[in-house]
MDAnalysis code that builds the backbone (N, CA, C; Angstrom):
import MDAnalysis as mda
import numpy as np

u = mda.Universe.empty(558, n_residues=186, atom_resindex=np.repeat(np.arange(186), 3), trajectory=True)
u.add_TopologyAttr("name", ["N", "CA", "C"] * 186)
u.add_TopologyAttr("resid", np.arange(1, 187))
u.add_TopologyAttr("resname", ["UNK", "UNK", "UNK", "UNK", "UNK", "UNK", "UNK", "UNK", "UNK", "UNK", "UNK", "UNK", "UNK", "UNK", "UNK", "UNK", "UNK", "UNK", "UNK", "UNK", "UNK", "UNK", "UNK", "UNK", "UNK", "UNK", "UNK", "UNK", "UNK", "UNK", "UNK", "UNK", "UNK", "UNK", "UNK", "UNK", "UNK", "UNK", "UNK", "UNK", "UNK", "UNK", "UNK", "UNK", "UNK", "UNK", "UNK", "UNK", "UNK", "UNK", "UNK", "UNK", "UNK", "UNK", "UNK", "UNK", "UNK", "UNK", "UNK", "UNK", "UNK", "UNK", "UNK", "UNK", "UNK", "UNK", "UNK", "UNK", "UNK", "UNK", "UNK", "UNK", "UNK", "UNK", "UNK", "UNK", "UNK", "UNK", "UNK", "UNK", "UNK", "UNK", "UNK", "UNK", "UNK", "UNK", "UNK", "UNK", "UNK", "UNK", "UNK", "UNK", "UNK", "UNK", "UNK", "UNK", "UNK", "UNK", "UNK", "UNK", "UNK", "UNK", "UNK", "UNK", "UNK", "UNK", "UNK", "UNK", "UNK", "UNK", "UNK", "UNK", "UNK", "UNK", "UNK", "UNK", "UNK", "UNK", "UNK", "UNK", "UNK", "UNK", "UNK", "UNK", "UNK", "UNK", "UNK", "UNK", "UNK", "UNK", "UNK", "UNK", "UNK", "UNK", "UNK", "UNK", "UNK", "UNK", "UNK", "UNK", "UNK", "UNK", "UNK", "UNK", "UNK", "UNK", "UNK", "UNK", "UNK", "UNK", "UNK", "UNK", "UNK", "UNK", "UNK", "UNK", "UNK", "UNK", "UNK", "UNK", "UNK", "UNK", "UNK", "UNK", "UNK", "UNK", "UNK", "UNK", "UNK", "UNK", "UNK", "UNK", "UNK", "UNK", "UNK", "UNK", "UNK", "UNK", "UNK", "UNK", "UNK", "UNK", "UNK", "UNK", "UNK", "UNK"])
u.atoms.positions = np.array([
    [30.709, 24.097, 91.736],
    [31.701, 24.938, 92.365],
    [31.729, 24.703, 93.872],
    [30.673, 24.300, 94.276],
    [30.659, 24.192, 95.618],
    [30.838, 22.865, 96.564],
    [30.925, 21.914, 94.990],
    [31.644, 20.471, 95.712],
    [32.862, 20.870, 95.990],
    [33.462, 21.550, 94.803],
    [34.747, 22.190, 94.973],
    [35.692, 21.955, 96.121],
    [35.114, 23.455, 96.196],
    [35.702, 24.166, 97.199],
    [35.517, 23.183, 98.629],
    [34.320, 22.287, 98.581],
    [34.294, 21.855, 99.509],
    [35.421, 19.920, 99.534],
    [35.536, 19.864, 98.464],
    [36.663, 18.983, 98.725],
    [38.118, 19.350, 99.012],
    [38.557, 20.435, 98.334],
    [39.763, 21.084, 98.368],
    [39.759, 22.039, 99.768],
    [38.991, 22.168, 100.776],
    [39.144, 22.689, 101.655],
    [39.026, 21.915, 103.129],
    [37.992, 21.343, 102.570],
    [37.847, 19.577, 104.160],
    [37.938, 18.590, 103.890],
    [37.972, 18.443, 102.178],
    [38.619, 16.445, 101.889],
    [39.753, 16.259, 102.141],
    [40.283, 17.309, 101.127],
    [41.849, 17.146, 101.327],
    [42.739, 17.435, 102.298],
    [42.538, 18.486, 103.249],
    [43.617, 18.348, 104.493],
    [43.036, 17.261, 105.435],
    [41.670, 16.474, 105.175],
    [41.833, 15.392, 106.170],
    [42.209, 13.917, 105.572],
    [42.856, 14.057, 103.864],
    [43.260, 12.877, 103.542],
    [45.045, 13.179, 103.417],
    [45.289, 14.861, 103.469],
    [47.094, 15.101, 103.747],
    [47.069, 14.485, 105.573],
    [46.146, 14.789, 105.834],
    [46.331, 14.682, 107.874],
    [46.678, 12.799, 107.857],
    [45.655, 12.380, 107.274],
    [45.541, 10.853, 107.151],
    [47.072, 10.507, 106.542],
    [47.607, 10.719, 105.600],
    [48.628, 10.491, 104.995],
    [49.751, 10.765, 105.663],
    [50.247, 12.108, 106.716],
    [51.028, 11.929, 107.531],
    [50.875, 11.217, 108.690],
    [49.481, 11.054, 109.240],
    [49.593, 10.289, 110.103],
    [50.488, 8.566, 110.103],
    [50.193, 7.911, 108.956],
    [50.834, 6.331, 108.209],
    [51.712, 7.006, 108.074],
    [52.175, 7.798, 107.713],
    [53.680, 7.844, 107.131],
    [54.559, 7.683, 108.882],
    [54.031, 9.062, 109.409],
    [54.730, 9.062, 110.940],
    [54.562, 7.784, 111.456],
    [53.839, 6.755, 111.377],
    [53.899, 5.933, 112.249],
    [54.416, 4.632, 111.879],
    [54.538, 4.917, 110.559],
    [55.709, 3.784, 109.802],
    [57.091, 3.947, 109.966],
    [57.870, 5.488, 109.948],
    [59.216, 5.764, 109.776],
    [59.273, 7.035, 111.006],
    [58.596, 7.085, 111.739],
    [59.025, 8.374, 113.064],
    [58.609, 9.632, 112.619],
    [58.178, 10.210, 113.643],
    [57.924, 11.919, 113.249],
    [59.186, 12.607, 112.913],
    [59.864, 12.291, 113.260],
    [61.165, 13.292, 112.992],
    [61.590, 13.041, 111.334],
    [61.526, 11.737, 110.719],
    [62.491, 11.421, 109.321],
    [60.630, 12.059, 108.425],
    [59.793, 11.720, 108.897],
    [58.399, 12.185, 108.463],
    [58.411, 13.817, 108.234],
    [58.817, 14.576, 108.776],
    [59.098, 16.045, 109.407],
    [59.924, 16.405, 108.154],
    [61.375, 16.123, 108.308],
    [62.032, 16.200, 107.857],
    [61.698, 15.577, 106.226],
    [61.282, 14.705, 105.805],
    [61.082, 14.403, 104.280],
    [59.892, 15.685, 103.663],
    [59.453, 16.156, 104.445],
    [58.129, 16.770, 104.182],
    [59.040, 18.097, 103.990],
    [59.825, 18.644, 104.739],
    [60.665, 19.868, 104.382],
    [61.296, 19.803, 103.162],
    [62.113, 18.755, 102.942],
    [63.019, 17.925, 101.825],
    [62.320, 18.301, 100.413],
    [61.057, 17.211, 100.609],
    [60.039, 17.789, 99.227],
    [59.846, 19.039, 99.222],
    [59.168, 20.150, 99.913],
    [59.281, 21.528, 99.962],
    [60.279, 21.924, 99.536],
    [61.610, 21.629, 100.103],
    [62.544, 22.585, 99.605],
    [62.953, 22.101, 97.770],
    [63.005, 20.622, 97.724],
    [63.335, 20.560, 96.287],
    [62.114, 20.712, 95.030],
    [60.642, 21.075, 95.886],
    [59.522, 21.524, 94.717],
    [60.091, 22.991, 94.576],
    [60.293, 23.803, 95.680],
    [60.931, 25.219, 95.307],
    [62.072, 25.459, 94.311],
    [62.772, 24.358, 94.835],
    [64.037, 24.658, 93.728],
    [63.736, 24.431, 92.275],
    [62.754, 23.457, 92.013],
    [61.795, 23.142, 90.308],
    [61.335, 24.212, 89.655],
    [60.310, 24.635, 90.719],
    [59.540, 25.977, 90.977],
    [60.288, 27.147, 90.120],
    [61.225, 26.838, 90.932],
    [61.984, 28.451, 90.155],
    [62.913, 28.143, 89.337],
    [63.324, 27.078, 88.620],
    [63.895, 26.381, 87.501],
    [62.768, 26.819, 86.393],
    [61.943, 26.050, 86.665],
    [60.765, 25.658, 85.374],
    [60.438, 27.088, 85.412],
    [60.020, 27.899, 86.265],
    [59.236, 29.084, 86.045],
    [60.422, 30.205, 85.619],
    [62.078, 29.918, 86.033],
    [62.761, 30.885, 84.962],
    [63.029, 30.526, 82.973],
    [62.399, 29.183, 83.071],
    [62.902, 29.046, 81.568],
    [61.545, 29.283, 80.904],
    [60.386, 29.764, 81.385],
    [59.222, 29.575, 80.935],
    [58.852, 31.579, 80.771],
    [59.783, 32.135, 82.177],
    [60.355, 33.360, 81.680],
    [60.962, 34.178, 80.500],
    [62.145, 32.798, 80.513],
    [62.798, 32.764, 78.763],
    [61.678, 32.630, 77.350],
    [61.329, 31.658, 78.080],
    [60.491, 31.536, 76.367],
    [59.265, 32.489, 76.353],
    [58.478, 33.070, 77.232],
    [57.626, 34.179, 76.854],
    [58.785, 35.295, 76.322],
    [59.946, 35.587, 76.871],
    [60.393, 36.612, 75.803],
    [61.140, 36.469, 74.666],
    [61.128, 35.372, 74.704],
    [61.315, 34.368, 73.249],
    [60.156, 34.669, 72.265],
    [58.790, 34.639, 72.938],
    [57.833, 34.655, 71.772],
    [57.144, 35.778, 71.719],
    [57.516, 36.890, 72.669],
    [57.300, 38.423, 72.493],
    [58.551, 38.930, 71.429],
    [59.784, 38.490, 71.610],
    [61.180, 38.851, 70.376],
    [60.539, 38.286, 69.077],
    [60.038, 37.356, 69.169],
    [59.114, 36.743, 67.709],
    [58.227, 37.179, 66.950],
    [57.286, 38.486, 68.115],
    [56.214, 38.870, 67.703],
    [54.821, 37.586, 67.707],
    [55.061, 36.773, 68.760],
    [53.655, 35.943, 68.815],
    [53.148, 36.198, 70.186],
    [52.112, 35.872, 70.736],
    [51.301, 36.320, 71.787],
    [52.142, 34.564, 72.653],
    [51.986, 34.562, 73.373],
    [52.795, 33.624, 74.436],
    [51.644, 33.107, 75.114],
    [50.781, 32.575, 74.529],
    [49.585, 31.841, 75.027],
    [49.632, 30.459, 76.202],
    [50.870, 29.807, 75.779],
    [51.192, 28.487, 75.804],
    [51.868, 28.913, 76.990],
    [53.076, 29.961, 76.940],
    [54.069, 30.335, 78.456],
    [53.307, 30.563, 79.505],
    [52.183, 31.417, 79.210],
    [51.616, 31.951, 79.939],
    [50.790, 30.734, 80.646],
    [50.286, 30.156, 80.212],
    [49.161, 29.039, 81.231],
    [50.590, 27.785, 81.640],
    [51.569, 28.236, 80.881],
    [52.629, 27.205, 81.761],
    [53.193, 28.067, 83.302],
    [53.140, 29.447, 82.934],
    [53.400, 29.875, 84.017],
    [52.340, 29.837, 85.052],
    [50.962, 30.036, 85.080],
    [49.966, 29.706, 85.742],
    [50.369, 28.335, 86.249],
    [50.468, 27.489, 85.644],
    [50.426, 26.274, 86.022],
    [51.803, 25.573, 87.241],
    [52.550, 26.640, 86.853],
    [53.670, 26.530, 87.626],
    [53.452, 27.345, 89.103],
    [52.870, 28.641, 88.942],
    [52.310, 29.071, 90.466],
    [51.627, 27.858, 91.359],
    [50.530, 27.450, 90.193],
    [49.889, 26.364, 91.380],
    [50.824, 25.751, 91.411],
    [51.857, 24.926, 91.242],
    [52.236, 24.171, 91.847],
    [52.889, 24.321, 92.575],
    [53.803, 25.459, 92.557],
    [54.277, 26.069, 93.730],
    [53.935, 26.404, 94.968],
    [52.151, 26.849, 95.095],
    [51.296, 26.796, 95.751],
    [51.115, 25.445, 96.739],
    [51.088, 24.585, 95.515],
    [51.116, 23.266, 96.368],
    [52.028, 22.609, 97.105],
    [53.360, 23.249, 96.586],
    [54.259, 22.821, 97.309],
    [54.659, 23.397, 98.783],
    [53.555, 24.706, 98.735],
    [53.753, 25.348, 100.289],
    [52.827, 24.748, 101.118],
    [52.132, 24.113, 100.615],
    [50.983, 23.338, 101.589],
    [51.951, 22.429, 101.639],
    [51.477, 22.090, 103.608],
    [52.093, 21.048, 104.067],
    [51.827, 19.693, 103.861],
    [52.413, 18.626, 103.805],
    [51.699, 17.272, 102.954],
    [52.506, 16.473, 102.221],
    [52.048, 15.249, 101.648],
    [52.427, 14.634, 100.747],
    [51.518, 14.503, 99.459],
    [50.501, 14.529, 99.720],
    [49.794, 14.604, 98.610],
    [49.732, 15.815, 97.848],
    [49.730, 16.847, 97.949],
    [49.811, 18.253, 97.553],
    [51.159, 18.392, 97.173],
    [52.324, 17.862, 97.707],
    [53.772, 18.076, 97.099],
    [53.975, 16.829, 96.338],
    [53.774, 16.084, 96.141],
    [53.465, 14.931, 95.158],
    [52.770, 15.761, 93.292],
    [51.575, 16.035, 93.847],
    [50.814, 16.547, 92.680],
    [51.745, 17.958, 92.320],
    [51.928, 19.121, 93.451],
    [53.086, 20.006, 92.339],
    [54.460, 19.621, 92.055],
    [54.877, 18.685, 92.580],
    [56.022, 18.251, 91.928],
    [55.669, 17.320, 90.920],
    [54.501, 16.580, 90.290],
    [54.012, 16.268, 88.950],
    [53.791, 17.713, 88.029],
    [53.100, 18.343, 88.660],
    [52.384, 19.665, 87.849],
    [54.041, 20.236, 87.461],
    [54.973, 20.031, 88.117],
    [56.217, 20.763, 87.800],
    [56.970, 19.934, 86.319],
    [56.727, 18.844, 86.236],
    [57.468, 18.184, 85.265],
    [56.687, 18.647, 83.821],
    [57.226, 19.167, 83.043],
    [56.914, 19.246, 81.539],
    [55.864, 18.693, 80.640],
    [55.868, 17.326, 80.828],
    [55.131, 16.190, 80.429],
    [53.798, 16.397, 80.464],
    [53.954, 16.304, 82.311],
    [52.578, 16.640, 82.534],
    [51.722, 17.721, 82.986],
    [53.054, 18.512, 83.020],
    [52.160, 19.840, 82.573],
    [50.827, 20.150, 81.444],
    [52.060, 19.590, 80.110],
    [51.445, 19.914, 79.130],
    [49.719, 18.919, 78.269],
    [49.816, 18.177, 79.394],
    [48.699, 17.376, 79.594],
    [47.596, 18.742, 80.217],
    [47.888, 18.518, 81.307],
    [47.281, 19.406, 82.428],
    [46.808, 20.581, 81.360],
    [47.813, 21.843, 80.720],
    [47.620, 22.568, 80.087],
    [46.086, 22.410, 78.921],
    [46.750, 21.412, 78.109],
    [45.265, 21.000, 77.101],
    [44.067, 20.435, 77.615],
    [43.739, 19.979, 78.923],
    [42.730, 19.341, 79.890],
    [41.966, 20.943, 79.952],
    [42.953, 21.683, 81.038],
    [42.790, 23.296, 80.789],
    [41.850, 24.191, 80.170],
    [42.380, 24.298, 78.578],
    [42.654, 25.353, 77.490],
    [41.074, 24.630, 77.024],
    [40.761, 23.285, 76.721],
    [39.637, 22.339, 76.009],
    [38.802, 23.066, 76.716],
    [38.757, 22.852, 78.612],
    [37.597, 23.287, 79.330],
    [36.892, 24.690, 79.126],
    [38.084, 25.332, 78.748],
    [37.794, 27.181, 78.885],
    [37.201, 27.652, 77.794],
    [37.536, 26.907, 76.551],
    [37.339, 26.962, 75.168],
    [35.858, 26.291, 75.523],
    [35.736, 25.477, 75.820],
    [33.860, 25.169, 75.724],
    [33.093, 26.433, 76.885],
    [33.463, 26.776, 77.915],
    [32.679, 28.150, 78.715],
    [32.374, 28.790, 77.738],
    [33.680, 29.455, 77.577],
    [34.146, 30.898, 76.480],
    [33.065, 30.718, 75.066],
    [32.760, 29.482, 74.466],
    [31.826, 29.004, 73.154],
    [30.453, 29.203, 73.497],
    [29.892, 28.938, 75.171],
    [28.619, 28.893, 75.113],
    [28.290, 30.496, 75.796],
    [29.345, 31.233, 76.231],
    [29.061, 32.274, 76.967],
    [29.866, 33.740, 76.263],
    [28.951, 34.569, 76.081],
    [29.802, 35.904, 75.988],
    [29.548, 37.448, 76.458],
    [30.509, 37.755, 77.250],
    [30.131, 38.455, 77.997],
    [30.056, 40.484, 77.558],
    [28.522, 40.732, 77.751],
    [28.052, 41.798, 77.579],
    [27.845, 42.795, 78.403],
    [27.375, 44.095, 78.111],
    [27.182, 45.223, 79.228],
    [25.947, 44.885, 79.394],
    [25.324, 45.282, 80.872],
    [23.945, 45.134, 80.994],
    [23.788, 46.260, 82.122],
    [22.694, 46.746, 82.359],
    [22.088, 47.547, 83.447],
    [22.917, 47.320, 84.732],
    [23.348, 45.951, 85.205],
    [23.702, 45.840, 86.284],
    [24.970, 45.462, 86.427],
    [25.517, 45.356, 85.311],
    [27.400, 45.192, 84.982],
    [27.267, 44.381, 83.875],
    [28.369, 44.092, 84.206],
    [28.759, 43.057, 82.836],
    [27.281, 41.606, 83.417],
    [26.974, 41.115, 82.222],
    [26.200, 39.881, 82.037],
    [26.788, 38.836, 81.027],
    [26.463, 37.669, 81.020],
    [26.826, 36.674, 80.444],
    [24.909, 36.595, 79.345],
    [25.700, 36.833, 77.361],
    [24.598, 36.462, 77.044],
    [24.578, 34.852, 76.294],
    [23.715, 34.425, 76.105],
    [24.088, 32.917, 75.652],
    [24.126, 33.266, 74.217],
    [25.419, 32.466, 72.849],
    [25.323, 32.571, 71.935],
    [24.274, 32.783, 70.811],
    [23.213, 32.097, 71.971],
    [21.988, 32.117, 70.540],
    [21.502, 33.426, 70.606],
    [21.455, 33.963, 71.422],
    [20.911, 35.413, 71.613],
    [21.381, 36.892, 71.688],
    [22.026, 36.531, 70.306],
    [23.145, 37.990, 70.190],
    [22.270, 39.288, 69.648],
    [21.393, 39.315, 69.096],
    [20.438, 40.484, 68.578],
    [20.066, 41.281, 69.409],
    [20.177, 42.687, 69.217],
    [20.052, 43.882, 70.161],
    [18.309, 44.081, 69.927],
    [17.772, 45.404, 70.260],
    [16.529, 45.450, 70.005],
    [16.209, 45.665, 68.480],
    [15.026, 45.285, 68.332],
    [14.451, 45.542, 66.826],
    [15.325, 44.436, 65.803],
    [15.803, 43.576, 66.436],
    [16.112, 41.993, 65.768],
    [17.727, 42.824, 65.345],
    [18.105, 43.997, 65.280],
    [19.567, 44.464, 64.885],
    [20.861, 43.417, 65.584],
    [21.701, 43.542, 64.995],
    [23.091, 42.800, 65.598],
    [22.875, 43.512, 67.079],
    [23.617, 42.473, 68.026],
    [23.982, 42.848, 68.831],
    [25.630, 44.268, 68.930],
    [25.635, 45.480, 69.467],
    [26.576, 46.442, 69.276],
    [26.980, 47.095, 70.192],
    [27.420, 47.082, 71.472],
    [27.871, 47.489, 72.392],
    [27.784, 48.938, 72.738],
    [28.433, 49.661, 71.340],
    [28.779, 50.692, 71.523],
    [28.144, 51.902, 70.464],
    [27.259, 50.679, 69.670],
    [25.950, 51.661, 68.903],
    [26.890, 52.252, 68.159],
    [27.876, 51.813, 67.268],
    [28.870, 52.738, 66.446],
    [28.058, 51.810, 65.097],
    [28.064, 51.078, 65.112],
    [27.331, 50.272, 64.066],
    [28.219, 50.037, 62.766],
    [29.538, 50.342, 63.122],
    [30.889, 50.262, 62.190],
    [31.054, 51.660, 61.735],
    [30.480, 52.675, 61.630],
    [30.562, 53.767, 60.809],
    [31.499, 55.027, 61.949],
    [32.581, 55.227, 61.540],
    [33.563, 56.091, 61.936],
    [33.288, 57.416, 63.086],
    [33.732, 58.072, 64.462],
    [32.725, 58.826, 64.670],
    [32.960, 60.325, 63.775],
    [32.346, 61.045, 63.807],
    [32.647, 62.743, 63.498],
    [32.625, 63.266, 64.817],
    [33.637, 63.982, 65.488],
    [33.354, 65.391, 65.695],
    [33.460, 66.658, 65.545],
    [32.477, 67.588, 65.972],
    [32.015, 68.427, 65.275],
    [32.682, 69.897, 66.347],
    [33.497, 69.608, 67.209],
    [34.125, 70.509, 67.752],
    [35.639, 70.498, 67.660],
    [36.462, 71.160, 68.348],
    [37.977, 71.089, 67.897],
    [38.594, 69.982, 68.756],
    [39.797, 69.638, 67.770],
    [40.440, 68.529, 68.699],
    [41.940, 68.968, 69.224],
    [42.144, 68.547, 70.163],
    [43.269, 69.610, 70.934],
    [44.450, 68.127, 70.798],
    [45.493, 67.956, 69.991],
    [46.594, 66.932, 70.630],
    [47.651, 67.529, 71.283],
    [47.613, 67.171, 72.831],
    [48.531, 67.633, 73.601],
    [49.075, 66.472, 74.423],
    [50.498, 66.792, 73.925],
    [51.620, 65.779, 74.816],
    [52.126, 65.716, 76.190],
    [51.636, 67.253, 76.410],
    [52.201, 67.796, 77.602],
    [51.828, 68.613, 78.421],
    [51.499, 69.441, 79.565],
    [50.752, 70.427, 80.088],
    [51.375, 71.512, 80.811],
    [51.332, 73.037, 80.766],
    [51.872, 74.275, 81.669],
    [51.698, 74.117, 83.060],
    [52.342, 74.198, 83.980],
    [51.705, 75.025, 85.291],
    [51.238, 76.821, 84.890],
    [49.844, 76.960, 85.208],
    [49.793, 78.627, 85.195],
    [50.581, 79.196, 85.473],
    [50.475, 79.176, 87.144],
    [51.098, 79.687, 88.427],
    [52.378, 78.821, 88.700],
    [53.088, 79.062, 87.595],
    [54.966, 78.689, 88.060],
    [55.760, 79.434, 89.772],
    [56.440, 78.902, 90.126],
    [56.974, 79.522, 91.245],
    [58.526, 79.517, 91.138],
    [59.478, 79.731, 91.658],
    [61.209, 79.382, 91.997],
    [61.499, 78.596, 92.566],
    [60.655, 77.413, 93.112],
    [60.993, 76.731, 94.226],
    [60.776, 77.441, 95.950],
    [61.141, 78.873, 95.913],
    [60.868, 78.878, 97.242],
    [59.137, 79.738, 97.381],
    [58.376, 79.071, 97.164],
    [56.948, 79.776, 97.120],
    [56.679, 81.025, 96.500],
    [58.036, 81.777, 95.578],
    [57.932, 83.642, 95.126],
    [57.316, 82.900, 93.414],
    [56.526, 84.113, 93.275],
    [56.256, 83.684, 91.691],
    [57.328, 84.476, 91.194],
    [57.955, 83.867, 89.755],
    [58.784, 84.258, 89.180],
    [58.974, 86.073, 89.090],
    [59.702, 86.965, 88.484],
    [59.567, 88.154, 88.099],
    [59.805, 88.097, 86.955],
    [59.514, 89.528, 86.458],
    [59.507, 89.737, 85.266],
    [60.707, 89.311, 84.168],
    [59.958, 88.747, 83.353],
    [61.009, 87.957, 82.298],
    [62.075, 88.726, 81.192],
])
């Protein structure tokens, strides 16, 4: 995580810096300037193309009754690139205007979904003393070798043993008229 962050925060704006620098000094700062707005403005216009039809089809597959698994990390995938397209650069508007095309989105997407699916397999996350904890699959058994159970219901339904009140709605005691008088007699 911490190559990461550390390439995406000091590799890369000193290989976008490097990249405008050749560009400006091949074709002028000004047509350099100006192409760099150009891409910006036509990744925005993608941006909000791809991300209104991706709008459509999540309520396409909510009208269907299916969970929109697929819209949804297309729409993720479309923020970043939008993201990228507000960073200044060529390399960063290059890659979200790839991340914007369909194709390779849906590359990108299954690269994705594979990675999260192996975390999510070796890790699952439990209550512990100090918040949530990550326990490793092999070690799901609570104390005394029992299943692991969160909530100690152990499947069996609860009882209670006092009254149950279903209320939709609630009184004010102390009603008023609007001007601070409590009502009079009814």
């Amino acid at each position: 995580m911490g190559l990461a962050l550390f390439l995406l925060f000091i590799v890369l704006p000193l290989i976008e810096l490097a990249v405008i620098i050749q560009v400006g000094s091949l074709i002028g700062v000004l047509p350099t300037f100006a192409i760099m707005v150009l891409s910006a403005l036509i990744g925005s216009w993608l941006c909000k193309r791809e991300g209104l039809g991706v709008l459509r089809r999540i309520n396409a597959s909510l009208d269907a009754g299916r969970v929109p698994t697929t819209e949804l990390a297309d729409g993720a995938l479309i923020v970043l690139a939008g993201c990228m397209m507000i960073t200044p650069g060529f390399v960063t508007d290059l890659a979200g205007i790839l991340l914007l095309l369909p194709p390779v989105r849906a590359l990108v997407r299954k690269v994705v979904v594979a990675r999260s699916r192996r975390r999510i397999d070796r890790a699952v996350a439990g209550a512990g003393p100090a918040g949530f904890t990550f326990i490793r699959m092999g070690d799901v058994s609570g104390f005394g070798g029992q299943p692991f159970d969160p909530f100690g219901g152990g499947g069996r339904p609860r009882r209670s043993d006092g009254d149950v009140i279903d209320a939709d709605s609630w009184e004010d005691p102390v009603a008023h008229d609007g001007f601070g008088q409590l009502p009079g007699p009814r």
